[in-house]
C-alpha positions in Angstrom: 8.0 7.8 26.9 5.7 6.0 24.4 2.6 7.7 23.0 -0.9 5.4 23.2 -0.8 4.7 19.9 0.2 1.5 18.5 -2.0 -1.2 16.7 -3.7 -2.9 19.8 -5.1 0.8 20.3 -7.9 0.1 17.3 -10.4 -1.6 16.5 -9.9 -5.1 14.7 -11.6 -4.4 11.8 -13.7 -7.3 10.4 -12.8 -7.9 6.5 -15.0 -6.5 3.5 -16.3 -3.6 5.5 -14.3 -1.3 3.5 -13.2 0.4 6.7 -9.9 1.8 8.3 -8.8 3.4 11.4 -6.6 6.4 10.2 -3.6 7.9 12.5 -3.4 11.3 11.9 -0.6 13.7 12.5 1.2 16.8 11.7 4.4 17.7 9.7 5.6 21.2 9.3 1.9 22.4 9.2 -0.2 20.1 7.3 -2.4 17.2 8.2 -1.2 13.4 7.4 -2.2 10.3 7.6 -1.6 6.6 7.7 -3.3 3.1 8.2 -2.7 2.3 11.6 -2.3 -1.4 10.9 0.8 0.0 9.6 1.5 1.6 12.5 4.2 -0.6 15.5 4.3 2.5 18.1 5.2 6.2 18.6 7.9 7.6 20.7 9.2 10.7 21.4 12.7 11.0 19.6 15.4 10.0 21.8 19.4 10.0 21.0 20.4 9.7 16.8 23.2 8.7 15.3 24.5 10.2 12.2 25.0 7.7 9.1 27.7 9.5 6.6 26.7 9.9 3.3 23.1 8.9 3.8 19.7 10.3 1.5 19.4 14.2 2.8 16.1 13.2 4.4 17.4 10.3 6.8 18.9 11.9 10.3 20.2 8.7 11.1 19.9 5.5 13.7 17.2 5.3 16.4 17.4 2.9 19.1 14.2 1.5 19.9 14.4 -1.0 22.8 16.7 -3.8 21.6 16.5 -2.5 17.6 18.1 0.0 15.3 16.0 1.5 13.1 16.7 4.2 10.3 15.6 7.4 11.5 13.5 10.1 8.6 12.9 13.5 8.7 9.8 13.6 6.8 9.6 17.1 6.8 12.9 17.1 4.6 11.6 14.5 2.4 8.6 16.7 1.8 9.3 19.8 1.5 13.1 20.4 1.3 16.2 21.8 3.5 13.7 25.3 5.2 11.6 22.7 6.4 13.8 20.6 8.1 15.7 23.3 9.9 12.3 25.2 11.3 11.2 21.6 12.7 13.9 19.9 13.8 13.7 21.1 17.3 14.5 17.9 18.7 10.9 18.1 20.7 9.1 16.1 17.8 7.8 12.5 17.9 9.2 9.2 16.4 6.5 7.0 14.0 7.9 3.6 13.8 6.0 1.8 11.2 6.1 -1.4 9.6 5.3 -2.7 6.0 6.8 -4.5 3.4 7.9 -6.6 6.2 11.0 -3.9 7.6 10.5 -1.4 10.0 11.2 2.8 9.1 10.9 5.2 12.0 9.9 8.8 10.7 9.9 12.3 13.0 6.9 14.0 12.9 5.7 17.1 14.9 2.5 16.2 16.8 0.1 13.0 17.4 -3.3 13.8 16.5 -6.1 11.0 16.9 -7.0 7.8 15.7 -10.2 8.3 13.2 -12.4 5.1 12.3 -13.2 5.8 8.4 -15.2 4.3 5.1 -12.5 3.9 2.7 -15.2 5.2 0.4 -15.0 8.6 2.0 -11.8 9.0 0.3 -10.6 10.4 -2.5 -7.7 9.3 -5.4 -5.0 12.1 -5.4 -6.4 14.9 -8.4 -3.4 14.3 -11.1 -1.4 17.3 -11.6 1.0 17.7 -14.7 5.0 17.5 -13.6 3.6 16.5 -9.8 3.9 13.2 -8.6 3.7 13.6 -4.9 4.4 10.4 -2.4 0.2 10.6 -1.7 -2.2 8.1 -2.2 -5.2 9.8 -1.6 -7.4 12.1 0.5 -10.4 12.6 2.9 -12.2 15.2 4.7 -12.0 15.0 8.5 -13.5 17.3 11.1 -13.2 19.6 8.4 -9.5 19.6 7.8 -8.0 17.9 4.3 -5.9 15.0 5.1 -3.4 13.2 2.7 -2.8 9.5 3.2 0.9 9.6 2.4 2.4 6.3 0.4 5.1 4.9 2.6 6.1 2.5 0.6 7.2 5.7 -2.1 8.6 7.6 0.3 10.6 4.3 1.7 12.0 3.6 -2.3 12.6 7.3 -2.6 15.4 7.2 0.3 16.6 3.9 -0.9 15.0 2.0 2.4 13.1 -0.9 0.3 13.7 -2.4 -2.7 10.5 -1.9 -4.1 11.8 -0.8 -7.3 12.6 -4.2 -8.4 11.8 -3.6 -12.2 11.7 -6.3 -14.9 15.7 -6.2 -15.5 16.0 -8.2 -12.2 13.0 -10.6 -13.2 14.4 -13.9 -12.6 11.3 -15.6 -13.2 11.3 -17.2 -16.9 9.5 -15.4 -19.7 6.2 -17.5 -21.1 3.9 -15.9 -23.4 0.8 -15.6 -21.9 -1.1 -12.9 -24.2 -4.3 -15.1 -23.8 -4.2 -14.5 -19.9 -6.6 -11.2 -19.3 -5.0 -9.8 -15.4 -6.8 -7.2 -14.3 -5.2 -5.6 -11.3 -6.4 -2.8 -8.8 -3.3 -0.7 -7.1 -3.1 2.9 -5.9 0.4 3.9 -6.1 1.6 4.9 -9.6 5.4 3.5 -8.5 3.8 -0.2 -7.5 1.1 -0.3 -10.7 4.9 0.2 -13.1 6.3 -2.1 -11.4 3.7 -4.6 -11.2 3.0 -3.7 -15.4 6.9 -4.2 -15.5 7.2 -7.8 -14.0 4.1 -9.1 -16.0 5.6 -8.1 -19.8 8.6 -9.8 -18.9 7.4 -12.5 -17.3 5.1 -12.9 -20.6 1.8 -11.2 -19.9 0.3 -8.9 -22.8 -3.4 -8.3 -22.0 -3.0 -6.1 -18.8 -5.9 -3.7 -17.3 -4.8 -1.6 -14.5 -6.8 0.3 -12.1 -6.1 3.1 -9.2 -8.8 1.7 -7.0 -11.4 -1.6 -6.1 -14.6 0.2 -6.9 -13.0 1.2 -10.7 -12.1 -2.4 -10.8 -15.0 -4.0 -9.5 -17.5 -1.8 -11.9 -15.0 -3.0 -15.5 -15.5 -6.8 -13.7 -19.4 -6.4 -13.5 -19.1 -5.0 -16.8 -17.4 -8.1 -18.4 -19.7 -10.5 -16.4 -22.8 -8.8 -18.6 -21.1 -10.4 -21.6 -20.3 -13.6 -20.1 -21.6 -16.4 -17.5 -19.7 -18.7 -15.2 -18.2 -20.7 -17.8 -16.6 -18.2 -20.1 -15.5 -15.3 -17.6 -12.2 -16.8 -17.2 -12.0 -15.8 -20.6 -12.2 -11.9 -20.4 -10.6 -12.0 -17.0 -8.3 -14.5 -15.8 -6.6 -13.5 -12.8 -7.6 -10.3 -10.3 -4.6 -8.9 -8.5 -5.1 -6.3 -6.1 -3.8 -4.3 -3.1 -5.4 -4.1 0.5 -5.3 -0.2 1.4 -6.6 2.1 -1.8 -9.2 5.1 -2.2 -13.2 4.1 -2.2 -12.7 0.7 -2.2 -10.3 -1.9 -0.3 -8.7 -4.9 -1.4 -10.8 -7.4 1.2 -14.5 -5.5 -0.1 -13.7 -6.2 -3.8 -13.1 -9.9 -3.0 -16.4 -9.9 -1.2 -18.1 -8.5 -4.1 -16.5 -10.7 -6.5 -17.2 -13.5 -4.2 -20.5 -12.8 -4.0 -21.6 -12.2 -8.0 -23.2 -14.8 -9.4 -20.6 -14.9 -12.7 -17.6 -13.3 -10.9 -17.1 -15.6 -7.9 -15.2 -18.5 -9.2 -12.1 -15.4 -10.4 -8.5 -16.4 -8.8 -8.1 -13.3 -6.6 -4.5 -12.4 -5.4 -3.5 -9.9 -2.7 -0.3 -7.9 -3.0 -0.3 -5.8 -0.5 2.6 -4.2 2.0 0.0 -5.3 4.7 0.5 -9.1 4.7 0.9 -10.2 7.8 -1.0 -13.3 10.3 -3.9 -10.8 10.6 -4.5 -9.6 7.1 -4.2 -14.0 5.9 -7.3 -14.2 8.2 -9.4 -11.3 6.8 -8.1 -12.6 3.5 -9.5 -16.2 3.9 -12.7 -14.8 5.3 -13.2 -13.2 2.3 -12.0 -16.0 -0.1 -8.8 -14.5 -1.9 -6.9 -17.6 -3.2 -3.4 -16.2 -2.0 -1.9 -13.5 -0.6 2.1 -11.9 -1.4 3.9 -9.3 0.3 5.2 -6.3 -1.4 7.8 -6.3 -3.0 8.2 -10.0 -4.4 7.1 -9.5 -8.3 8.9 -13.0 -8.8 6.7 -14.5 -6.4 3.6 -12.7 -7.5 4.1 -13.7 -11.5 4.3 -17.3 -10.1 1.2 -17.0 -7.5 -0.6 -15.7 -10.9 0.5 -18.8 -13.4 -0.4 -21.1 -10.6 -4.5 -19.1 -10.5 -4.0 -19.3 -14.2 -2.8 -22.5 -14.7 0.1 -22.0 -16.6 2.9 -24.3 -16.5 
């Protein structure tokens, strides 16, 4: 039987709001969360079959109408074999979710509710030495602590996506572009390497990274203070950033670049696991020149030549 919970159940968010609409749910006993535009439907689990020889954390294949989709326990994935066992009862639900333009179905233990929230309510993960947990960041709900979990992390860490294309399978020529300031907002420490590692070896030298848009957006207004129209293009060439991250979104920084006086002529490109017909709309309503869809590093060193004008 399928839960009410799928993407026509929110809101259509207008673009540069710098809002979301956050399912929440349980694993084990914590609190979780994830953009619903990422969300296709939930289910409760049906019949699995087994794959041999298959990441601890996948149970197996899921039939979902007329498709097969790869089956996680994220309870395994999180916390480990005791886990698993106490909550795989077979009485769970089934997330099906799609990004990165596949689909990955994940067991969970309950379906909470659908919260409408300010990305700037949210908080970047605090960094803890020898952790690195698949979590992108945090916010306070009805008083409870809930952790936006990075998907796309969790989806490389079973071997679902290739998202860890890295610069040895670069097929795009190198050009030295040291000249070519990129500045690039991006949330998840896995996505900001590999973005790093495609730019060196496509050529690119004169990289500054950030974890989220407002950290971006306040080093932009700080270059526009030593520069006009004219000579920006200078200190920043190129801004690349994702769609979902802490305090500030994707689509809000291109309004705010868009709308400063010194900033708004800057090539902005999305890379985002979100790219899809809707997302291209919000996109041109806030006036990014292009959007590409996570994981093509090939096509998003090319998309940046062609904002920079390099051959």
């Amino acid at each position: 039987m399928a839960t009410a919970v799928s993407k026509e159940a929110g809101i259509l968010l207008e673009a540069g709001t710098n809002e979301a609409e956050i399912l929440v749910f349980q694993v084990g006993d914590q609190n979780f969360g994830v953009n619903v535009a990422k969300v296709k439907e939930v289910l409760e689990i049906g019949e699995v079959t087994s794959i041999p020889h298959g990441h601890p954390a996948i149970e197996g294949l899921a039939q979902i109408r007329n498709e097969v989709v790869t089956l996680v326990n994220l309870a395994r994935f999180l916390y480990g074999e005791e886990e698993f066992s106490r909550t795989n009862s077979g009485k769970d639900y089934l997330l099906l979710l799609e990004f990165n333009s596949q689909q990955l179905a994940f067991r969970v233990q309950s379906i909470q509710r659908i919260y409408r929230v300010s990305w700037a309510s949210t908080k970047p993960l605090p960094e803890v030495a020898g952790m690195n947990p698949p979590v992108t960041s945090i916010i306070l709900l009805d008083g409870r602590l809930i952790q936006i979990l990075d998907f796309e992390s969790i989806g490389n860490g079973i071997g679902h996506f290739g998202l860890a294309e890295s610069s040895q399978q670069n097929h795009v020529e190198h050009i030295s572009a040291a000249d070519c300031p990129i500045v690039f907002a991006e949330d998840s420490r896995m996505i900001s390497e590999m973005i790093q590692d495609s730019l060196h070896a496509a050529g690119f030298s004169n990289l500054r990274g950030f974890t989220d848009g407002e950290d971006a957006l306040h080093y932009l207004r700080q270059m526009a203070t030593q520069h006009d129209a004219s000579t920006i293009r200078s200190a920043v060439s190129v801004v690349v950033t994702d769609v979902e991250m802490p305090r500030m979104d994707g689509f809000s920084l291109a309004k705010q670049i868009r709308s400063h006086q010194v900033l708004a002529e800057l090539p902005i490109v999305i890379f985002s696991s979100l790219v899809s017909r809707d997302n291209e709309k919000k996109g041109r309503q806030v006036g990014v020149s292009c959007q590409v869809a996570k994981p093509r590093y090939d096509e998003l060193v090319v998309k940046i030549r062609e904002a920079a004008g390099i051959c």
